[in-house]
Backbone as a ProteinNet text record, in pm:
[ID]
protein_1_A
[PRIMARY]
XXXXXXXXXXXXXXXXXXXXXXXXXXXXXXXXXXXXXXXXXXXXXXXXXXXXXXXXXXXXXXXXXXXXXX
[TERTIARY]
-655.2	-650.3	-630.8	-652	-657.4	-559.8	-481.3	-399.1	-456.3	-435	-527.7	-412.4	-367.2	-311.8	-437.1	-361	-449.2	-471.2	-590.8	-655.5	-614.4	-563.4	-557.5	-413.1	-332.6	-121.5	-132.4	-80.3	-19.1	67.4	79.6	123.4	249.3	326.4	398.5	410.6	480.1	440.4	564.5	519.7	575.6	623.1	633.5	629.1	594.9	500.1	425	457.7	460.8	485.2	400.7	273.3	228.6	291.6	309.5	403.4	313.8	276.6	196.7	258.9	338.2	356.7	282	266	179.1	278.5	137.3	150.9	228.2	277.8	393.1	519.8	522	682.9	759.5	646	671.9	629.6	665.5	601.8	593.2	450.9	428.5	396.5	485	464.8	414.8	394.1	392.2	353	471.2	473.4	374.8	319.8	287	317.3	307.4	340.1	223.9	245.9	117.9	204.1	78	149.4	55.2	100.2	70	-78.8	-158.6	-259.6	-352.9	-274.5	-379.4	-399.3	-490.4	-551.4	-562.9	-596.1	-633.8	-564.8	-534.4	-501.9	-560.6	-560.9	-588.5	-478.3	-417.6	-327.1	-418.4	-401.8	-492.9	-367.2	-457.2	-348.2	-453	-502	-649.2	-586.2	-430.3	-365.7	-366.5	-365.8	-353.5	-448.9	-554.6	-650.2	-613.4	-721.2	-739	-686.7	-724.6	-681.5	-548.4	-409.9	-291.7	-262.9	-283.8	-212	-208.5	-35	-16.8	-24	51.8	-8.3	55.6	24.1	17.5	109.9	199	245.2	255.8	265.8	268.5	408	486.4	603.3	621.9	636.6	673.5	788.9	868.6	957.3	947	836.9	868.7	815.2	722.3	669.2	675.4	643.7	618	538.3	421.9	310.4	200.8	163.4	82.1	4.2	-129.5	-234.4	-327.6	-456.6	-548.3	-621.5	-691	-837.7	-829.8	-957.5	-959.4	-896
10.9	59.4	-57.8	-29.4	-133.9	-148	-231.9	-252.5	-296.5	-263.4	-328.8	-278.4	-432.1	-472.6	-461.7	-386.6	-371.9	-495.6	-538.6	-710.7	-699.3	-574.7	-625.5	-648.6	-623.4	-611.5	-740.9	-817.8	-955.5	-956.5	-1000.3	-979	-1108.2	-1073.9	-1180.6	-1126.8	-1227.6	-1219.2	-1090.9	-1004.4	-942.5	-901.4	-813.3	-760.1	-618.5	-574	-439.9	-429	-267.6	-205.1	-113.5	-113.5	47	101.7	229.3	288.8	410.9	442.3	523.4	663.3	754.6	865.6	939.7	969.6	1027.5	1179.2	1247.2	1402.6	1438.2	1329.1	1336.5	1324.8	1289.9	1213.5	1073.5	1006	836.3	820.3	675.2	559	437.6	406.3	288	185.3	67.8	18.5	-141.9	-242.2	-354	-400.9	-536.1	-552.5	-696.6	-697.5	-825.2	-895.3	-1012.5	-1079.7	-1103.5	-1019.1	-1055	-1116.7	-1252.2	-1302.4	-1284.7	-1420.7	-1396.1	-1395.1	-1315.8	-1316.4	-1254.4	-1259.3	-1143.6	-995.4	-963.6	-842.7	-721.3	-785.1	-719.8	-766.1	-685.6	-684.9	-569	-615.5	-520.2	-509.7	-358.8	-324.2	-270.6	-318.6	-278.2	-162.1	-65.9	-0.7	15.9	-56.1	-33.7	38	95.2	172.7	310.1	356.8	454.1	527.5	635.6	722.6	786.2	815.6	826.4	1009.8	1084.9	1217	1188.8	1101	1161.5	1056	1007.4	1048.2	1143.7	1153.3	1269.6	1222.7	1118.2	1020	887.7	825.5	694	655.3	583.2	503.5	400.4	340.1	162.2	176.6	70.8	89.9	-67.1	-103.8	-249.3	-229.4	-374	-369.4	-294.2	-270.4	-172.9	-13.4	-22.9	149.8	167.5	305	356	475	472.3	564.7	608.4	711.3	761	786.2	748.4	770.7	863.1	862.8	1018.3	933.8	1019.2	937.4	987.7	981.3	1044.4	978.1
369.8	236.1	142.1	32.1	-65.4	-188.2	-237.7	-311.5	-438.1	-552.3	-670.8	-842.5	-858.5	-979	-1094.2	-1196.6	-1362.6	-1418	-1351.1	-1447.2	-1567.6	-1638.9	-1807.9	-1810.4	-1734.5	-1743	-1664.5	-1746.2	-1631.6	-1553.4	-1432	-1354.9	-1316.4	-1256	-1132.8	-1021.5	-959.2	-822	-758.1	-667.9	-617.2	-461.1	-441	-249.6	-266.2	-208.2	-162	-76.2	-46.6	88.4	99	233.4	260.1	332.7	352.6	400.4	425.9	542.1	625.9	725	625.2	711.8	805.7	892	1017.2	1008.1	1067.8	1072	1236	1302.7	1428.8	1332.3	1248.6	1201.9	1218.5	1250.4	1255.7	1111.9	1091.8	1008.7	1058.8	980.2	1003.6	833.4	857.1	712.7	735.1	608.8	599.5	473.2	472.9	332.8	311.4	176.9	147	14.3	16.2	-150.1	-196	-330.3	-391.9	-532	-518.8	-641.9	-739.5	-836.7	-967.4	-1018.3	-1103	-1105.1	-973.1	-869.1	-773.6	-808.9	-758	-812.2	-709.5	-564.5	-464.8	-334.9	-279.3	-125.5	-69.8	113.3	205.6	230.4	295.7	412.9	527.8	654.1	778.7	844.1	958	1005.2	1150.8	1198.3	1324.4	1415.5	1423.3	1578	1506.9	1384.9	1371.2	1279	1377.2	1317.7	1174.6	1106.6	938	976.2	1130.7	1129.5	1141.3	1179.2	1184.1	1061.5	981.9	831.7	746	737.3	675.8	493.2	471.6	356.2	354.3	234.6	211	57.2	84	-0.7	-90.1	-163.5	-230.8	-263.4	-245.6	-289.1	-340.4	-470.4	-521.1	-572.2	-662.3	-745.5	-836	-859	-1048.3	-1001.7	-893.1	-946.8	-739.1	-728.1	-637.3	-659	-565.2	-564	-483.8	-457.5	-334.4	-376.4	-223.4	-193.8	-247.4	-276.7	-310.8	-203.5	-123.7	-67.3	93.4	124.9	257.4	354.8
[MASK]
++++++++++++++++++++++++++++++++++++++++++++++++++++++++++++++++++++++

């Protein structure tokens, strides 16, 4: 899944978290630093099928917010 900062809000540098609830009741997460002026990141998850997410997270310093998307 893909992480993507508003090119027009300037940014600094931060730490992301995806955070991948599954429809068993695990999680699986991982964080990255995105700094200043980045725009985009990947989060990979290749062990766990797109059928057992139940949903998806972003969790930074300032906001926290979930997934729409198949």
């Amino acid at each position: 899944m893909w992480y993507f900062q508003d090119p027009q809000s300037p940014s600094k540098p931060d730490k992301v978290t995806a955070l991948v609830r599954k429809k068993d009741g695990t999680n699986e997460s991982q964080d990255a630093t995105i700094e200043a002026g980045q725009q985009v990141h990947r989060f990979e998850f290749p062990a766990t099928p797109q059928s057992a997410v139940d949903e998806v997270l972003f969790i930074s310093g300032t906001a926290r917010c979930f997934v729409i998307g198949p």
